[in-house]
C-alpha positions in Angstrom: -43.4 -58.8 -184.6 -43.6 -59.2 -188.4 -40.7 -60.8 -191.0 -41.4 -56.7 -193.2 -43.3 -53.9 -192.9 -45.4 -54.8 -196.2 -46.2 -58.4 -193.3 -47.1 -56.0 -191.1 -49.7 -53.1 -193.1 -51.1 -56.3 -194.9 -52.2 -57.8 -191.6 -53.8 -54.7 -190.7 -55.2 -54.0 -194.2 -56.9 -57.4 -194.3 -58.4 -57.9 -190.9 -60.2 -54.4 -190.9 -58.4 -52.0 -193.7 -56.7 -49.9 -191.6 -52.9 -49.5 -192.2 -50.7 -47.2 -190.2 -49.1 -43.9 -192.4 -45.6 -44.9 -191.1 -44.1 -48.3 -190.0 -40.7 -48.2 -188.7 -38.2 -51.3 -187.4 -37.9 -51.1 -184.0 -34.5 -52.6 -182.8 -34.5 -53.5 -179.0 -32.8 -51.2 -176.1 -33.6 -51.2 -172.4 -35.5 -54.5 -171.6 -39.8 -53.7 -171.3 -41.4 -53.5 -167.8 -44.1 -56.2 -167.7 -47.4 -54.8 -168.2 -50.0 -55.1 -164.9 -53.3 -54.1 -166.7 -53.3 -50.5 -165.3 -54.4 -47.1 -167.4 -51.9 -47.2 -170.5 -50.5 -43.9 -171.7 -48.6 -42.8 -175.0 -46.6 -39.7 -174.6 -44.5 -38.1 -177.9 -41.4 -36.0 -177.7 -40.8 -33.7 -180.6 -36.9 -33.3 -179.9 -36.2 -32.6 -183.6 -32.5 -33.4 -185.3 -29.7 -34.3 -183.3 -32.2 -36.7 -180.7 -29.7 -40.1 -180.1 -31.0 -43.3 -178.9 -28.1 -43.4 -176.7 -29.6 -40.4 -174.9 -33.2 -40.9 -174.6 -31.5 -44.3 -173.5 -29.9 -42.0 -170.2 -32.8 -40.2 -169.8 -35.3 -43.3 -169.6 -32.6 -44.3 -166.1 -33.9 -41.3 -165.1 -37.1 -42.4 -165.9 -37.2 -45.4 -164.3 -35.6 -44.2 -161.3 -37.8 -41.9 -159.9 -41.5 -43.5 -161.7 -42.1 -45.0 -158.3 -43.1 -41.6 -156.3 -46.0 -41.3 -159.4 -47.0 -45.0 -159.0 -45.9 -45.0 -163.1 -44.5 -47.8 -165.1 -42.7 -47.0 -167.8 -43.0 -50.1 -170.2 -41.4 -49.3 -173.3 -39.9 -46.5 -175.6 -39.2 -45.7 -179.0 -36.8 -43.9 -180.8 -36.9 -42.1 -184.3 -33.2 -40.7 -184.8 -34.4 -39.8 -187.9 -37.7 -37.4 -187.4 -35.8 -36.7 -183.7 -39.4 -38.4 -182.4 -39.7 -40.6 -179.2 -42.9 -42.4 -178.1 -43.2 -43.5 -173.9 -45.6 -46.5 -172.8 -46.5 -46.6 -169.5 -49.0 -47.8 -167.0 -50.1 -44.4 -165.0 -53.1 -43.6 -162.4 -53.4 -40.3 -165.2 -52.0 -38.3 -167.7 -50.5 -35.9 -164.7 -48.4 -38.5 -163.3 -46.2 -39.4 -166.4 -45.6 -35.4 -166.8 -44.8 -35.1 -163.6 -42.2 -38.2 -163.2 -41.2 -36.9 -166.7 -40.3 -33.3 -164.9 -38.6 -35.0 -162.0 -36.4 -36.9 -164.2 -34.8 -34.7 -166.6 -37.2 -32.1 -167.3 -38.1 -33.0 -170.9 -42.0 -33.2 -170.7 -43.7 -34.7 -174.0 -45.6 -32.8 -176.5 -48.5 -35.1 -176.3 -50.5 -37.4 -173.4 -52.6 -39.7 -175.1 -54.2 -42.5 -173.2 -53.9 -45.9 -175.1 -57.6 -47.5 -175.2 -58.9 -50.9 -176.1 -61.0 -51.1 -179.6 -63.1 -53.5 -178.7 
């Protein structure tokens, strides 16, 4: 949360100089799971043009409908209409069980699997 992007890199430039190439508004969809403190995971789609919010919006149902049989949460998404980018947070025993709920659901399996550490 941050009242502008230039809030937002300036918070990151002064507490240890490290500011993010792209900072984008994110404006809320589907309500956030709660997180439980399990594994994190970031997946990215590539779609390309033509990705709608109001259809990653259908296929995150899909999503959360079938997550329980790969003991994954899905947490939170978002959207990039204009790059045709979307990012998936979830909680996940591994990188294998998001692809896999991800195949279950619709089909569209992510470019990328990143697991989301602390930098402490």
């Amino acid at each position: 949360h941050a009242p502008s992007a230039e809030a937002a890199a300036e918070v990151h430039r002064s507490s240890h100089g490290l500011v993010a190439d792209e900072i984008h508004e994110v404006e809320p969809g589907i309500l956030p799971a709660p997180a439980t403190g399990r594994r994190l995971f970031m997946d990215t789609h590539r779609i390309g043009a033509g990705l709608k919010a109001d259809d990653v919006a259908d296929a995150h149902r899909k999503d959360l409908a079938v997550q329980g049989r790969h003991d994954v949460s899905f947490l939170e998404y978002w959207v990039d209409e204009a790059e045709g980018v979307l990012h998936c947070l979830a909680e996940a025993p591994d990188a294998d069980a998001l692809l896999e709920t991800h195949r279950e659901a619709h089909g569209l399996v992510p470019d990328d699997v990143l697991e989301v550490v602390d930098g402490r």
